[in-house]
DOKOL-983846 format. One record per residue (C-alpha): residue number from 1; residue in three letters; x, y, z. Coordinates in steps of 0.05 Angstrom, whole numbers, plus 5000, padded with zeros to 4 digits. Last residue first. Example, Ala and Ser with C-alpha at 12.3 -4.5 7.8 and 13.67 -1.06 7.14 Angstrom:
REM DOKOL-983846
site resi:2 | resn:ser | xx:5273 | yy:4979 | zz:5143
site resi:1 | resn:ala | xx:5246 | yy:4910 | zz:5156
END
This chain:
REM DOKOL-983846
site resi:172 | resn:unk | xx:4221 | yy:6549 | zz:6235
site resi:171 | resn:unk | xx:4189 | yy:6490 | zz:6214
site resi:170 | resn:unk | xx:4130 | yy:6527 | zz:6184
site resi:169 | resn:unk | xx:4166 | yy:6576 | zz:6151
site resi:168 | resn:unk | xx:4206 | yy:6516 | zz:6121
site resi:167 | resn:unk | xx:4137 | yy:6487 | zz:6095
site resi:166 | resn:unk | xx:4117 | yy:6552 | zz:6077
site resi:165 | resn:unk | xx:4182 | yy:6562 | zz:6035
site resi:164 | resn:unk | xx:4184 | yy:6493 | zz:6000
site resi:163 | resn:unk | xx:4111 | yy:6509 | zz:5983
site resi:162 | resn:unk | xx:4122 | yy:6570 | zz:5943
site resi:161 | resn:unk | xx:4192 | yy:6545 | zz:5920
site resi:160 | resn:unk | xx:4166 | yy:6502 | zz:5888
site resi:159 | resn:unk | xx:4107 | yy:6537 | zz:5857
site resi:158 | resn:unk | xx:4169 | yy:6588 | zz:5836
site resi:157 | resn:unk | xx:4195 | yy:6535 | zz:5807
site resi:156 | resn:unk | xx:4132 | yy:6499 | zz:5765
site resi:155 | resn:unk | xx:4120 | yy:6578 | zz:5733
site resi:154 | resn:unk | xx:4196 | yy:6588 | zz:5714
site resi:153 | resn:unk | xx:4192 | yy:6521 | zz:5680
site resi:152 | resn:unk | xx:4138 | yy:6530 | zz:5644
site resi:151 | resn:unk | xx:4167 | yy:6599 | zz:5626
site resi:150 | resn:unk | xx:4221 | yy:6568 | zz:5599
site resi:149 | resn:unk | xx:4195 | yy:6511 | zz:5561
site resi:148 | resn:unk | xx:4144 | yy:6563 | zz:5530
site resi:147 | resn:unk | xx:4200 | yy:6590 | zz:5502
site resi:146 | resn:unk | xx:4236 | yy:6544 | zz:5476
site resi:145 | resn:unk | xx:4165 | yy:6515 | zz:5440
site resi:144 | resn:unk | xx:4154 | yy:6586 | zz:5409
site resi:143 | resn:unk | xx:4222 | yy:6580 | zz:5367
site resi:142 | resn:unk | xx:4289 | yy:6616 | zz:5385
site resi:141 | resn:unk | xx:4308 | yy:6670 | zz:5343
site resi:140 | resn:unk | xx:4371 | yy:6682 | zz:5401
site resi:139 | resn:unk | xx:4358 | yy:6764 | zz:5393
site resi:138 | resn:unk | xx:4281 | yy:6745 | zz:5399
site resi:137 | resn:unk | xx:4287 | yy:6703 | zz:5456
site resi:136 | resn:unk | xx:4338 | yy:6756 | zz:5494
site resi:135 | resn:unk | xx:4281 | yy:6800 | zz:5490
site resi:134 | resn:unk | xx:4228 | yy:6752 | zz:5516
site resi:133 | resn:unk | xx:4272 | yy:6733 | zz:5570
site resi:132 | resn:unk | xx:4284 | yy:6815 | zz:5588
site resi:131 | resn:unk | xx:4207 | yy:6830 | zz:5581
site resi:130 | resn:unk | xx:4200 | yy:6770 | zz:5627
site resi:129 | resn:unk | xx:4254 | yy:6783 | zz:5685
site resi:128 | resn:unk | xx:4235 | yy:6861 | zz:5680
site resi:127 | resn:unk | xx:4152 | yy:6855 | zz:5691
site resi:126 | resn:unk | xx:4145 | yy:6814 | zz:5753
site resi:125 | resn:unk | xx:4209 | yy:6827 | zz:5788
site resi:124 | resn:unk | xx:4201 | yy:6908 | zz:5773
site resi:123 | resn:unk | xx:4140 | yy:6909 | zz:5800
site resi:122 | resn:unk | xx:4164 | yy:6864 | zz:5860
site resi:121 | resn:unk | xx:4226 | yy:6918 | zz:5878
site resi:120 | resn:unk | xx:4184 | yy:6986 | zz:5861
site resi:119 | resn:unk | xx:4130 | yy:6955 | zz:5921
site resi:118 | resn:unk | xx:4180 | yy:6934 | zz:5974
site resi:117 | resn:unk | xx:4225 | yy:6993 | zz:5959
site resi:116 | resn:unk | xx:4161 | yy:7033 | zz:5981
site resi:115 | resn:unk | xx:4147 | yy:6976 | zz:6042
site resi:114 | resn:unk | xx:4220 | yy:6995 | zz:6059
site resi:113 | resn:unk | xx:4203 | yy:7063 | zz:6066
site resi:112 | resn:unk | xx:4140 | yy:7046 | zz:6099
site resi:111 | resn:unk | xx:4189 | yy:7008 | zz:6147
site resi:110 | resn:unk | xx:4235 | yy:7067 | zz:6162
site resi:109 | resn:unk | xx:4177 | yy:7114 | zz:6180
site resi:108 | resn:unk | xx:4140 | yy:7061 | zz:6223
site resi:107 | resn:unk | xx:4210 | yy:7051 | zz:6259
site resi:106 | resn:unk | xx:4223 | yy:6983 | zz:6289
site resi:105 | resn:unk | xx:4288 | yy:6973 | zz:6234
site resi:104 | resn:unk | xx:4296 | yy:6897 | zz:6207
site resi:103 | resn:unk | xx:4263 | yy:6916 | zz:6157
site resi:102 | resn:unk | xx:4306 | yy:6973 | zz:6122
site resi:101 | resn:unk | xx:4355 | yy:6908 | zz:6111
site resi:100 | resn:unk | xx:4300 | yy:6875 | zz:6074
site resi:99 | resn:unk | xx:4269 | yy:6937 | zz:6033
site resi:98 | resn:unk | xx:4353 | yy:6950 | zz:6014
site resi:97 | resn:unk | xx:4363 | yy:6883 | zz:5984
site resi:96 | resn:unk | xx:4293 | yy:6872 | zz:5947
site resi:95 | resn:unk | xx:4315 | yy:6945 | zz:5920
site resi:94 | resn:unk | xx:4378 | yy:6917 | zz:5895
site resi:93 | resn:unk | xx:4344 | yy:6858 | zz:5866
site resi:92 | resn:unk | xx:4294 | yy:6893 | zz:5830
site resi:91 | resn:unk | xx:4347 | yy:6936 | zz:5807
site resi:90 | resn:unk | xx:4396 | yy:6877 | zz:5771
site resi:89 | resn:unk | xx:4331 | yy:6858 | zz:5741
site resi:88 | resn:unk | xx:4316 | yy:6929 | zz:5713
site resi:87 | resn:unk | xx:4383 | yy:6933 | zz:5686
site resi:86 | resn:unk | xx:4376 | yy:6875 | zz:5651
site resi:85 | resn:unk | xx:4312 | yy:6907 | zz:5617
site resi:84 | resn:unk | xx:4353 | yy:6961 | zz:5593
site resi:83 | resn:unk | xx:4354 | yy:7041 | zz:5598
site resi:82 | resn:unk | xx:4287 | yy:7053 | zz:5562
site resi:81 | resn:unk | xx:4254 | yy:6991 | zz:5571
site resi:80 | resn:unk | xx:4267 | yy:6994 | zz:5642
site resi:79 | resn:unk | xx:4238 | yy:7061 | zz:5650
site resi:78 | resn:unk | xx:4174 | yy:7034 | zz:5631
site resi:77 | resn:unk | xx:4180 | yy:6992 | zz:5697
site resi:76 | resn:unk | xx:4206 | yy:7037 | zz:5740
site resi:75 | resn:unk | xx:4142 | yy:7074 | zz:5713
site resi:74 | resn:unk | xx:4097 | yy:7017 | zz:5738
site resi:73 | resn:unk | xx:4136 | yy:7009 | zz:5797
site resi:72 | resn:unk | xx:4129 | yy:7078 | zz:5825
site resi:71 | resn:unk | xx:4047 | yy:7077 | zz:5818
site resi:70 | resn:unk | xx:4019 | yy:7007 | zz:5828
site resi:69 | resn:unk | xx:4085 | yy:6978 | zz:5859
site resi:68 | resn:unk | xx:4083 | yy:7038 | zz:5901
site resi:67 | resn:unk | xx:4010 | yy:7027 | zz:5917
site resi:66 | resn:unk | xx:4018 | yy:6966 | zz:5933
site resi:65 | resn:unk | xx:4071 | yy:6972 | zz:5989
site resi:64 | resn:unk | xx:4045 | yy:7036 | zz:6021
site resi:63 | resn:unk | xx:3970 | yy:6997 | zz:6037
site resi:62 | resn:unk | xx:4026 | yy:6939 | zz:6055
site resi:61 | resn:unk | xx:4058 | yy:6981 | zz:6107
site resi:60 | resn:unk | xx:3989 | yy:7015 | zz:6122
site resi:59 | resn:unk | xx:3963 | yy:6946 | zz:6144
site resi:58 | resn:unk | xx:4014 | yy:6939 | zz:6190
site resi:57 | resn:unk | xx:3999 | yy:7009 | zz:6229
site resi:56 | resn:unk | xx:3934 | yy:6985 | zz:6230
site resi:55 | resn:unk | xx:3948 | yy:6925 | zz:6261
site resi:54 | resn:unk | xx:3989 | yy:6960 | zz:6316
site resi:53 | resn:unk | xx:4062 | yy:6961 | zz:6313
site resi:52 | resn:unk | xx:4093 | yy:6933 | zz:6378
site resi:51 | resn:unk | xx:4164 | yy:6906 | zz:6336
site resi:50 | resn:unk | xx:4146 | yy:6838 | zz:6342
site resi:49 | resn:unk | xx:4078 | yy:6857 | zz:6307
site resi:48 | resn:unk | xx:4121 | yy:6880 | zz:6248
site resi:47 | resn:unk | xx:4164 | yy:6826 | zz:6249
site resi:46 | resn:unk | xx:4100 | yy:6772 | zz:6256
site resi:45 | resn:unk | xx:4072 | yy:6806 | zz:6188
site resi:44 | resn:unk | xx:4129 | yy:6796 | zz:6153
site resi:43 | resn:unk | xx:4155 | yy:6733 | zz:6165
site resi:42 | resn:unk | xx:4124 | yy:6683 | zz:6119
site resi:41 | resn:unk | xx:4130 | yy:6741 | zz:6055
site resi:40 | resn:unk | xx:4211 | yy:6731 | zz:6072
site resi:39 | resn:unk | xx:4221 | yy:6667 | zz:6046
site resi:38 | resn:unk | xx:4166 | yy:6673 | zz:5993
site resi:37 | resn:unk | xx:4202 | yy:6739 | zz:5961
site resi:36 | resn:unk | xx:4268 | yy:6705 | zz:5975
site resi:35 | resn:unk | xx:4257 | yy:6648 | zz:5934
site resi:34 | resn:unk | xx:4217 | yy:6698 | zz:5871
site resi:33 | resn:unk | xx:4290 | yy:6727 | zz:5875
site resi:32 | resn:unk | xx:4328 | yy:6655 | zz:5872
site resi:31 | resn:unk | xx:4282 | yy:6630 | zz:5814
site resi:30 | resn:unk | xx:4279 | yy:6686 | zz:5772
site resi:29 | resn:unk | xx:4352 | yy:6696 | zz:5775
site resi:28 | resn:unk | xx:4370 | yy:6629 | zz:5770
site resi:27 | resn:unk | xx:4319 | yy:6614 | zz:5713
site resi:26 | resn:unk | xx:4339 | yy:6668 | zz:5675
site resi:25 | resn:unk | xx:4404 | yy:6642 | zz:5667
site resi:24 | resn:unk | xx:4390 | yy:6571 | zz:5659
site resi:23 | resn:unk | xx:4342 | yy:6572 | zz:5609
site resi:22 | resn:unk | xx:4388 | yy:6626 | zz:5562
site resi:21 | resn:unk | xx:4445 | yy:6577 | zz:5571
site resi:20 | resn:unk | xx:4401 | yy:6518 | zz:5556
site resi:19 | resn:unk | xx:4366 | yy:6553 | zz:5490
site resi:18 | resn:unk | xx:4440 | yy:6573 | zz:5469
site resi:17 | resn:unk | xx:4468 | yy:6503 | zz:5476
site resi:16 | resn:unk | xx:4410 | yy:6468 | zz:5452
site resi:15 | resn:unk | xx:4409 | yy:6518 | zz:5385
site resi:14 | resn:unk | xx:4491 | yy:6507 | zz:5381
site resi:13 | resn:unk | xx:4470 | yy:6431 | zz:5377
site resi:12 | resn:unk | xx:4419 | yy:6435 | zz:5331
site resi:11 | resn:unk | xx:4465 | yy:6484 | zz:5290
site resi:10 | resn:unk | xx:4523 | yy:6421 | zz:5286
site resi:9 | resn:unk | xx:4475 | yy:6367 | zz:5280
site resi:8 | resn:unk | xx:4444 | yy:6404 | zz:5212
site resi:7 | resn:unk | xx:4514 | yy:6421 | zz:5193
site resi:6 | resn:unk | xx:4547 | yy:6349 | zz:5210
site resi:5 | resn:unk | xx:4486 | yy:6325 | zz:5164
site resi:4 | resn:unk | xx:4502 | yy:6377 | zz:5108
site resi:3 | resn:unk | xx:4576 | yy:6354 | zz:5106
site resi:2 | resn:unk | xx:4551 | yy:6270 | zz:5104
site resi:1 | resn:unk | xx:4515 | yy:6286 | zz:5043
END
């Protein structure tokens, strides 16, 4: 009797330890990419009028920034479930990289390349974080209630971190 009770504490501890590593994981990545999506979301418009762009200069940055994320993002995307969803997390980030250091350029050309990056970079953020947490659920056979621990989670972060960056915005 006492055997199967050490079992039964044993896998409810390994099921903790896997559900917490998983939570973690995903959460830092989320959590730190959907951080400086807000951080930099504050500045945007203000940079591009810095730089003597007119409004409707602006408003074809973002035109070019939605529609890649429509367009380019949505087969980025299904191109991450080909070649790996943790690849398409590690890409989001790398194209979150590259739009912000193309920013900081005054060129239209170079900023509607960056609004293109822009665009592939928050497709891929808002369809490769989840697709890979629901795959690395279903390897981990974790129940529904892990998983809608996680995402709660992920949801009451990045609301956050949606204040915590206007309010720092605002200080700034």
């Amino acid at each position: 009797m006492k055997y199967n009770e050490k079992t039964k504490s044993d896998t409810l501890s390994t099921y903790s330890s896997v559900f917490n590593r998983l939570r973690w994981i995903y959460l830092i990545g989320y959590l730190s990419r959907a951080a400086g999506n807000h951080l930099h979301g504050s500045y945007r418009s203000a940079l591009y009028e810095s730089y003597g762009l007119s409004r409707s200069n602006i408003e074809l940055i973002y035109i070019v920034a939605y529609t890649s994320s429509l367009v380019i993002g949505t087969f980025a995307a299904s191109l991450a479930d080909v070649y790996g969803r943790r690849l398409g997390c590690l890409l989001s980030n790398i194209f979150f990289i590259v739009m912000v250091i193309l920013m900081n350029f005054s060129s239209l050309w170079i900023l509607i390349i960056s609004g293109i990056f822009s665009g592939i970079a928050d497709a891929l953020h808002l369809t490769a974080f989840d697709a890979w947490l629901l795959q690395e659920y279903r390897e981990r056979s974790l129940d529904d209630t892990s998983l809608k621990r996680i995402l709660r989670d992920a949801n009451i972060g990045v609301s956050l971190i949606s204040i915590g960056a206007s309010v720092f915005a605002q200080v700034l």
